[in-house]
C-alpha positions as a printed Julia matrix, in Angstrom:
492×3 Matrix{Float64}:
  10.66   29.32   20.25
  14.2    31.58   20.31
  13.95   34.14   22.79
  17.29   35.78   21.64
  15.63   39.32   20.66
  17.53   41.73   22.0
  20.66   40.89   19.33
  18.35   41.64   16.1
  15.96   44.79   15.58
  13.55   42.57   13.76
  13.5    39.41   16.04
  12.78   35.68   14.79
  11.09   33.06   16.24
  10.88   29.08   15.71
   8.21   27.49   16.58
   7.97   23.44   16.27
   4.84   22.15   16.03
   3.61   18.24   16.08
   0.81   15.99   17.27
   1.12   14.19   20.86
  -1.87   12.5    20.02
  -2.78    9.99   22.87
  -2.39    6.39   22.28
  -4.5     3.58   23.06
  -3.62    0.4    23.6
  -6.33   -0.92   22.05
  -6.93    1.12   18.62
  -6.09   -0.52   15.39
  -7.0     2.35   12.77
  -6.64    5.9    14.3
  -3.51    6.25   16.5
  -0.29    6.47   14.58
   2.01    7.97   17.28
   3.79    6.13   19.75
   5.9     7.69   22.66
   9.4     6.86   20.61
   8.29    9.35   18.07
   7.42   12.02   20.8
  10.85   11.37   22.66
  12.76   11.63   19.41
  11.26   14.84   18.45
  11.92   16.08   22.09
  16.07   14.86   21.99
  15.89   17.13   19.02
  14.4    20.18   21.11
  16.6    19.45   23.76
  19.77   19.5    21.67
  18.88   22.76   19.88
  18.5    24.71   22.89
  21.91   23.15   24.56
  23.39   24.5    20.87
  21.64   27.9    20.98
  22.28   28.59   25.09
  26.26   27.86   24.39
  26.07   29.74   20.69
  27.58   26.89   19.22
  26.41   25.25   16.3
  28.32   22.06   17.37
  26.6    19.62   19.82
  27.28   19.76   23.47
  26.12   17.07   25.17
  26.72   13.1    24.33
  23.23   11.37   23.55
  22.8     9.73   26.84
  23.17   13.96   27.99
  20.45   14.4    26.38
  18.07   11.29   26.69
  18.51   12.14   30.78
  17.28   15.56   30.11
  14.4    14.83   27.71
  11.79   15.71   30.54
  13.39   17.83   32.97
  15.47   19.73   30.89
  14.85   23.31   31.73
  14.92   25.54   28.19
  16.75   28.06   28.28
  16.14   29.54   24.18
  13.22   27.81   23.3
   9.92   27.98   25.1
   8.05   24.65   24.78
   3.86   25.34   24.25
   1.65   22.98   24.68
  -1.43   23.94   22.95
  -2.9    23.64   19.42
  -0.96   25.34   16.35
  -3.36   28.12   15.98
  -4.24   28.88   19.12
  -0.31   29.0    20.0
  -0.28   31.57   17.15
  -2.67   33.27   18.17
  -1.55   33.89   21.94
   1.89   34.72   20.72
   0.58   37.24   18.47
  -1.15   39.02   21.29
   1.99   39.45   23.02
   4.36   40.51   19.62
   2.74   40.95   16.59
   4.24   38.29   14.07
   5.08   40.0    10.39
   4.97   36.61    8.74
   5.32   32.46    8.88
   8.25   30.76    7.2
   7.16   27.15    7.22
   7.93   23.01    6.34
   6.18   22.24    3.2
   4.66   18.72    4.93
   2.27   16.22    3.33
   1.28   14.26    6.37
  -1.95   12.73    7.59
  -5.36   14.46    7.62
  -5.41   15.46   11.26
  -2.16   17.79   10.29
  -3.78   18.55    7.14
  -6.86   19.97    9.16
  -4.26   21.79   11.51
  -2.69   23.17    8.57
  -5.89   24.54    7.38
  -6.56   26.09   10.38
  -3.09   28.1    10.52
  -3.69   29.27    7.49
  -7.48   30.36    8.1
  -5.56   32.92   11.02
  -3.2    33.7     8.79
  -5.71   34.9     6.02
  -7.83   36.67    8.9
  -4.74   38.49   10.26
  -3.56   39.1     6.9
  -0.45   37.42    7.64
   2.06   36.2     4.98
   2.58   32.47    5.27
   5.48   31.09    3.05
   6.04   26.91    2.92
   9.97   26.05    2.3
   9.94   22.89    0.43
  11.85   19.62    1.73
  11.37   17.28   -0.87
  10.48   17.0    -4.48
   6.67   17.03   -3.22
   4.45   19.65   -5.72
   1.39   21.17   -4.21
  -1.89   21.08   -6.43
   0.05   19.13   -9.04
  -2.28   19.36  -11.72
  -0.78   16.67  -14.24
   1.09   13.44  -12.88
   3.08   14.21  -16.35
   4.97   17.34  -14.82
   5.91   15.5   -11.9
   9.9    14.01  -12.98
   9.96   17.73  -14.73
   9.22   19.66  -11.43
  10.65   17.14   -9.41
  13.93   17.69  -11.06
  13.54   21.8   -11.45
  12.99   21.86   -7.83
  16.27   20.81   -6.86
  17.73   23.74   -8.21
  16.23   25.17   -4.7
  19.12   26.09   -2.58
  16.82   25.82    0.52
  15.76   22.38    0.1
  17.94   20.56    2.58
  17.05   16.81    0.84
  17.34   18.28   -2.8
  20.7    19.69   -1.65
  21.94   16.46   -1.42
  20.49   14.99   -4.35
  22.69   18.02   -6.5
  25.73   16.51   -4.33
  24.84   13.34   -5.39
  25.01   14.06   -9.17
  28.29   16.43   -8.94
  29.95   13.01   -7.31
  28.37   11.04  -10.24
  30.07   13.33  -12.58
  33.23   13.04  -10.69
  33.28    9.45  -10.46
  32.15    9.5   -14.48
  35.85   11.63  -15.36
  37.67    9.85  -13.12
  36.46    6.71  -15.21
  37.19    7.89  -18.65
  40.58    8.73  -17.45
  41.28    5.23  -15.96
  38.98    2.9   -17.73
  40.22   -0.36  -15.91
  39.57    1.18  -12.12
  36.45   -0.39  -10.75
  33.89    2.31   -9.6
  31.26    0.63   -7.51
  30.33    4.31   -6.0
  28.97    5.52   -9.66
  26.09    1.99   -8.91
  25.3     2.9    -5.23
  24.94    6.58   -5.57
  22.55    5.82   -8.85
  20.73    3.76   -6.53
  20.69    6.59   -3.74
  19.53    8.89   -6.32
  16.67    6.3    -7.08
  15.47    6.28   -3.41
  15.5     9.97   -3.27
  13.18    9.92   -6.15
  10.77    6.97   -5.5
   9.97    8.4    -1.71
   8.89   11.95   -3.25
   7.01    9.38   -5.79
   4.98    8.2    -3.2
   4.6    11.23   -1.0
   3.28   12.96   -3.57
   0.37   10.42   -4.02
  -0.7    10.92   -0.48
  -0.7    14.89   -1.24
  -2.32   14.89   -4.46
  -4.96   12.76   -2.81
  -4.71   13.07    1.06
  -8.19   10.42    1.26
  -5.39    7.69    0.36
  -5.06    7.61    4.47
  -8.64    6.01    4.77
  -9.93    4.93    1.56
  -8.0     2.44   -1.27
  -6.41    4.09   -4.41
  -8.35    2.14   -6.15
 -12.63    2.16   -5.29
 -13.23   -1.52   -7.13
 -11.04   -3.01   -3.93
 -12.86   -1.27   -1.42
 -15.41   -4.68   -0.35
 -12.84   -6.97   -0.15
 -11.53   -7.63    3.72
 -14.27   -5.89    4.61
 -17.07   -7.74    4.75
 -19.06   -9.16    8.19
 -16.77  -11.6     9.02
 -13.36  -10.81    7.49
 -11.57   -9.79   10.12
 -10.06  -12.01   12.48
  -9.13  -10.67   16.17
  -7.1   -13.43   17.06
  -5.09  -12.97   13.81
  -4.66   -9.75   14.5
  -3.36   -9.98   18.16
  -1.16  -12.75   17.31
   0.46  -10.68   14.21
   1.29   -7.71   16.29
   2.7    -9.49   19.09
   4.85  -11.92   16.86
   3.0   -15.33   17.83
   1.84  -16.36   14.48
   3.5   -19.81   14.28
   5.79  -18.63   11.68
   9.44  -18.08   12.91
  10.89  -15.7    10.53
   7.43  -13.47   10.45
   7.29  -13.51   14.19
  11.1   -12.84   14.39
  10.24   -9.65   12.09
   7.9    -8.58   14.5
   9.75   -8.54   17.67
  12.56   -6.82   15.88
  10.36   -4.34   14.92
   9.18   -3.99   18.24
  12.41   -3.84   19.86
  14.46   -1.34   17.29
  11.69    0.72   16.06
  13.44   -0.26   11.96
  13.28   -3.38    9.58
  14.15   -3.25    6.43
  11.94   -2.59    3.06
  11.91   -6.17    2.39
  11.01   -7.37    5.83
   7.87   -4.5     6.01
   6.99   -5.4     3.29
   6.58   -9.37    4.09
   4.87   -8.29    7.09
   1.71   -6.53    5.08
   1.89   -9.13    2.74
   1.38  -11.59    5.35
  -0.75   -9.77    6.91
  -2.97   -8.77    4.13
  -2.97  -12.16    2.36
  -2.39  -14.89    4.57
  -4.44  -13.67    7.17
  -6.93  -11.89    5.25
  -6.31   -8.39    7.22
  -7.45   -4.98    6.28
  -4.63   -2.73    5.44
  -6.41   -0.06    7.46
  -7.06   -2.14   10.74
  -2.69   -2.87   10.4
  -1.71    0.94    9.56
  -2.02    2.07   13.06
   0.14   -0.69   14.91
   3.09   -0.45   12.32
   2.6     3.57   12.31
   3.37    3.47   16.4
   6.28    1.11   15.59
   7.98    2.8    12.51
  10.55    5.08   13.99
  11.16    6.95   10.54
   6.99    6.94    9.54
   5.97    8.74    7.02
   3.12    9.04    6.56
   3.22    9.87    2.53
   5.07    6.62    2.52
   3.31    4.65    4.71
  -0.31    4.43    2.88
   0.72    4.35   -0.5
   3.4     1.43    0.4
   0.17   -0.19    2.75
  -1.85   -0.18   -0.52
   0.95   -1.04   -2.59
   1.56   -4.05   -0.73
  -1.78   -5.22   -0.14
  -2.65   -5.1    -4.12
  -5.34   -2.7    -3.95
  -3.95    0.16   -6.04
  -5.1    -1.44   -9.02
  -1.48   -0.68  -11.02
   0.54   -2.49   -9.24
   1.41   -6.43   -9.37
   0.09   -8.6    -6.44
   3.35   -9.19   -4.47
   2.6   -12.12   -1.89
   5.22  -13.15   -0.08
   6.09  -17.13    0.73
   7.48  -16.0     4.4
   8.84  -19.89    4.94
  10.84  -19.14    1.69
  11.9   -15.67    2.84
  13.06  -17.11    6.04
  15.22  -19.69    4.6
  16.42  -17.31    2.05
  17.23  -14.5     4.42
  18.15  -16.46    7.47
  19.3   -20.03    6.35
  20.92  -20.9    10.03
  17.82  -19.22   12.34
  20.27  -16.62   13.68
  17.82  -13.56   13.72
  14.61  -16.06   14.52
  16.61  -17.15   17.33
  17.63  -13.89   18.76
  14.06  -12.76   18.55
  12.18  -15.79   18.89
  14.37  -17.29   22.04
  11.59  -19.72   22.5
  13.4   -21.63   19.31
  16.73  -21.25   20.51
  17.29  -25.13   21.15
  15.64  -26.28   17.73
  17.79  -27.11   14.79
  18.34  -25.46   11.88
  16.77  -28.08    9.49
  13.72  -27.12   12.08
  14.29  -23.58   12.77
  11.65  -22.23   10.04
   8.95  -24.91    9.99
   9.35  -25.9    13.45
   5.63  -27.79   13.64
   7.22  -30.44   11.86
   9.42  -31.96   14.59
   9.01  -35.16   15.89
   7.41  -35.42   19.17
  10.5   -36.65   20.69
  12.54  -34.01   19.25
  10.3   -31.33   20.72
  10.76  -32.84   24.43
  14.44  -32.65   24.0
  14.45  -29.05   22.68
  11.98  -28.48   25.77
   9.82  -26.82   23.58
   6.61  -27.99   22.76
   4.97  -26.53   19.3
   1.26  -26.02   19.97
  -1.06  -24.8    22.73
   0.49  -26.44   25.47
  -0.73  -27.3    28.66
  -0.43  -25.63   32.02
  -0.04  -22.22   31.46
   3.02  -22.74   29.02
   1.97  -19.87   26.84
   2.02  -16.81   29.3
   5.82  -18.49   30.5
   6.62  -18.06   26.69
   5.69  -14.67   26.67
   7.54  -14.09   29.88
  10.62  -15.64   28.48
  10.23  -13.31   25.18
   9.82  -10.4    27.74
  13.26  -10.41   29.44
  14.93  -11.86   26.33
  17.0    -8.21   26.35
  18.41   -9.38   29.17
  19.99  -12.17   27.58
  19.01  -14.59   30.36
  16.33  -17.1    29.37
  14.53  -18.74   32.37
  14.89  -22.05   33.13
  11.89  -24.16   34.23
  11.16  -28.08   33.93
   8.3   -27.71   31.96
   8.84  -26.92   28.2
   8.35  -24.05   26.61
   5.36  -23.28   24.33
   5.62  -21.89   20.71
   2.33  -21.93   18.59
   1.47  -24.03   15.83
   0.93  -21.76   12.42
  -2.41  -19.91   12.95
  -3.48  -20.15    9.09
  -1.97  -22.67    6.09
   0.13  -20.5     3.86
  -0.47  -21.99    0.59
  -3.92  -22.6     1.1
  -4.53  -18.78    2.15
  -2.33  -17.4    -0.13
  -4.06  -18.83   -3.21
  -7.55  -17.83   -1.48
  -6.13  -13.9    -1.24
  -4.77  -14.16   -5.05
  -8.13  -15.84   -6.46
 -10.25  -12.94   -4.66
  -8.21  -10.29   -5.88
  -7.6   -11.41   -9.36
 -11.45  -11.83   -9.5
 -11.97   -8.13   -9.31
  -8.34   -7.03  -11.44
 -10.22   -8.79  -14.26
 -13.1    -6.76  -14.37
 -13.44   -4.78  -17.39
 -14.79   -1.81  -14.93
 -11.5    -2.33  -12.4
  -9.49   -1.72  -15.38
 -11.11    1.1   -16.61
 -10.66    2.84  -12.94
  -7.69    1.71  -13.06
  -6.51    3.55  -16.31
  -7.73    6.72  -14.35
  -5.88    5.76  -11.28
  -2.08    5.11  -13.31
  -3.14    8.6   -14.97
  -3.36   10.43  -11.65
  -0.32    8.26   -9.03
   1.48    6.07  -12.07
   5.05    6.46  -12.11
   5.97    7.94  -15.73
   9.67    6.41  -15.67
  10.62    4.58  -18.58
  14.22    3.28  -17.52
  13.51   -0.36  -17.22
  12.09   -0.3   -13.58
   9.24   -2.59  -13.33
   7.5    -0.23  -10.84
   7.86    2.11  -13.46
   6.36    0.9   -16.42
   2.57    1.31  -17.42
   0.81   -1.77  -16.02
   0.1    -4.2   -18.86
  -3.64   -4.24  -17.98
  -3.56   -0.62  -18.88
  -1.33   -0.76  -22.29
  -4.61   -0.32  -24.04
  -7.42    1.64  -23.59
  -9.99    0.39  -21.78
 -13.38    0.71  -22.88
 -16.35    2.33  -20.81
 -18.37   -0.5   -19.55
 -20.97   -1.05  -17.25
 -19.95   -2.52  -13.38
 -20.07   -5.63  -13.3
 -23.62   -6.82  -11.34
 -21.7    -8.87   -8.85
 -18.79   -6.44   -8.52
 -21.77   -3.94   -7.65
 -23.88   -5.97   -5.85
 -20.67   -6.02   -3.13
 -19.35   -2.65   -3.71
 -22.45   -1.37   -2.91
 -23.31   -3.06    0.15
 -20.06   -2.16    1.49
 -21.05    1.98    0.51
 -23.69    1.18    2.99
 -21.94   -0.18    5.99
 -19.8     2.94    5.38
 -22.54    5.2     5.73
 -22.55    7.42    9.03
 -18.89    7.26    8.91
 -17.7     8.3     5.65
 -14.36    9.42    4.44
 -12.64   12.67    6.44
């Protein structure tokens, strides 16, 4: 918070508020932040008050500066509170009475949605104006999904809407680029293609943000209700599954490769997240709930308004969106034909060749002894030394030991899996009652872009209008006993 008051008769103050919600090792629904997220919010802190102390707008310390000072930089313009939003408010406005809150339009999870409730609570109490700039192309209260690409592209028109700003950039280049080619019709112009695309992007992630704000349950509950039993009965979810996918031990190179990346970095690509739900969520039969936590702590750039819808997305329970299952073997020998990434991240393979390197289970015995890596459980305590040897991998030294190292057999047969995941959920897609919710759901999230996008286009279960049936007795018979486990809990 700027305590430069003595240049300006009417003084203004910044205050930055987010959650450092505690994280446990264990949780596998709740906690989404992890300490990177804290420590890049608090670089940012850090290298506003170096700006504002040496009134320049330019940066004045290298990032290593910075990263040394993160916690025992001493602020010298802003004053760091630790303390709820409202309370914060409050306690400030005991000392100077604050005229009014200029604000982040944010669609975020439901524990910032409650704080932002709160704030605004005090601020109707103290009868203080509260004004939200918006950053995106994110409506509040949208009442019709129709108005959506209308207000979406009004709102850019906002000159304080930082990520809109560029967007108006984007299309004077366009326009540029579009003169430029009338003029010289035979000079290639692969810019007017990638800043289409970048256009795209800009409008797809307010897409999907503005599902989670137009329905902020979408955190906890699926988009679409008819899903809701499915991975979630007695016995559907699998601990050691679950371990072994967040740590990157699956038995499948390129998945577990994916993983430790992730873990390392903090970023994969769209692709490569998205093969990890699918994998996840089909192959091993996973909740998309129990896996939103542990890839929410390892997304540096989560989003929340992203992150659930794409979850849901991915793990076909939207109910207008195709099933997309992912063959991970096939994506590892498309994406990495030679093993290079696996066997950066995976040093356990490094000695195993390429016509190995993504199905590894199927080398010889004798192969595997003169790799020095064994493919299975092991014996004598191999597995902790592989985890060891994954541990200090940054190091770039790999330990060498006579005994060989141990890398697990595949936990779960792909195919067989795969088609188990597809049959279940195609069981309920067919339902004339999933269809009908399903209308209701495209009518409230669907995309209305008409441009040739798949994503875009109404979902050919929906091209006609569905009739109102009954639920089906089996459907209900499951739906309903999975209401009742629910009960006590409920959705927040």
């Amino acid at each position: 918070m700027s305590n430069n008051h003595r240049q300006r008769q009417a003084p203004r103050s910044t205050l930055s508020v987010y959650h450092t919600l505690s994280v446990r090792a264990r949780s596998t629904e709740r906690e989404t932040v992890h300490g990177s997220h804290v420590a890049f919010v608090n670089e940012g802190l850090v290298d506003l008050d170096l700006r504002l102390s040496s009134g320049n707008s330019e940066p004045t310390a290298t990032n290593s500066d910075i990263q040394g000072d993160i916690y025992e930089h001493k602020f010298q313009c802003i004053t760091v509170c630790r303390a709820g939003a409202a309370f914060t408010l409050r306690s400030i406005h005991k000392q100077r009475p604050i005229n009014q809150i200029l604000c982040h339009m944010e669609s975020s999870h439901l524990k910032s949605f409650a704080r932002d409730k709160a704030v605004r609570r005090w601020c109707r109490h103290e009868q203080i104006p509260i004004k939200e700039m918006n950053q995106t192309g994110v409506t509040r209260c949208l009442s019709d999904r129709d108005d959506f690409r209308k207000t979406l592209t009004s709102s850019w028109d906002n000159r304080y809407m930082q990520r809109q700003q560029k967007c108006i950039i984007t299309k004077q280049k366009q326009e540029e680029l579009r003169a430029a080619k009338k003029k010289a019709p035979s000079t290639p112009s692969p810019w007017l293609r990638s800043l289409a695309s970048f256009q795209s992007r800009m409008h797809w992630r307010s897409h999907f943000i503005q599902k989670l704000e137009s329905q902020p349950s979408l955190e906890k509950q699926d988009q679409c209700l008819a899903f809701s039993h499915l991975r979630r009965q007695p016995d559907d979810f699998n601990e050691k599954y679950f371990e072994a996918w967040c740590q990157g031990r699956t038995g499948f190179p390129f998945v577990d490769a994916c993983m430790r990346s992730l873990i390392h970095t903090g970023w994969l690509n769209f692709r490569m997240r998205a093969m990890l739900v699918s994998f996840a969520t089909y192959n091993l039969w996973l909740d998309w709930k129990k896996i939103a936590g542990h890839l929410a702590r390892l997304f540096l750039d989560y989003e929340p308004g992203i992150h659930y819808p794409q979850l849901q997305m991915q793990a076909g329970t939207t109910g207008i969106n195709a099933m997309r299952v992912y063959n991970v073997t096939k994506q590892g020998k498309d994406q990495d034909p030679s093993g290079v990434f696996i066997k950066k991240y995976v040093p356990e393979l490094a000695t195993v060749p390429d016509e190995y390197i993504h199905e590894p289970h199927k080398m010889p015995a004798s192969l595997q002894k003169k790799c020095g890596v064994v493919i299975g459980d092991g014996k004598g305590g191999n597995e902790k030394k592989s985890i060891e040897i994954f541990q200090t991998q940054q190091s770039t030294t790999i330990l060498s030991t006579k005994e060989c190292i141990c890398y697990p057999s595949p936990i779960v047969d792909e195919k067989i899996t795969a088609k188990s995941s597809k049959d279940k959920l195609s069981a309920v897609r067919k339902q004339d009652s999933t269809k009908r919710e399903a209308e209701q759901v495209y009518l409230k999230h669907g995309s209305r872009r008409t441009n040739g996008d798949r994503d875009g286009a109404k979902p050919k279960a929906l091209n006609s209008a569905s009739k109102r049936v009954k639920v089906d007795s089996a459907q209900q018979s499951l739906m309903k006993s999975w209401s009742q486990s629910q009960n006590g809990g409920g959705i927040k």
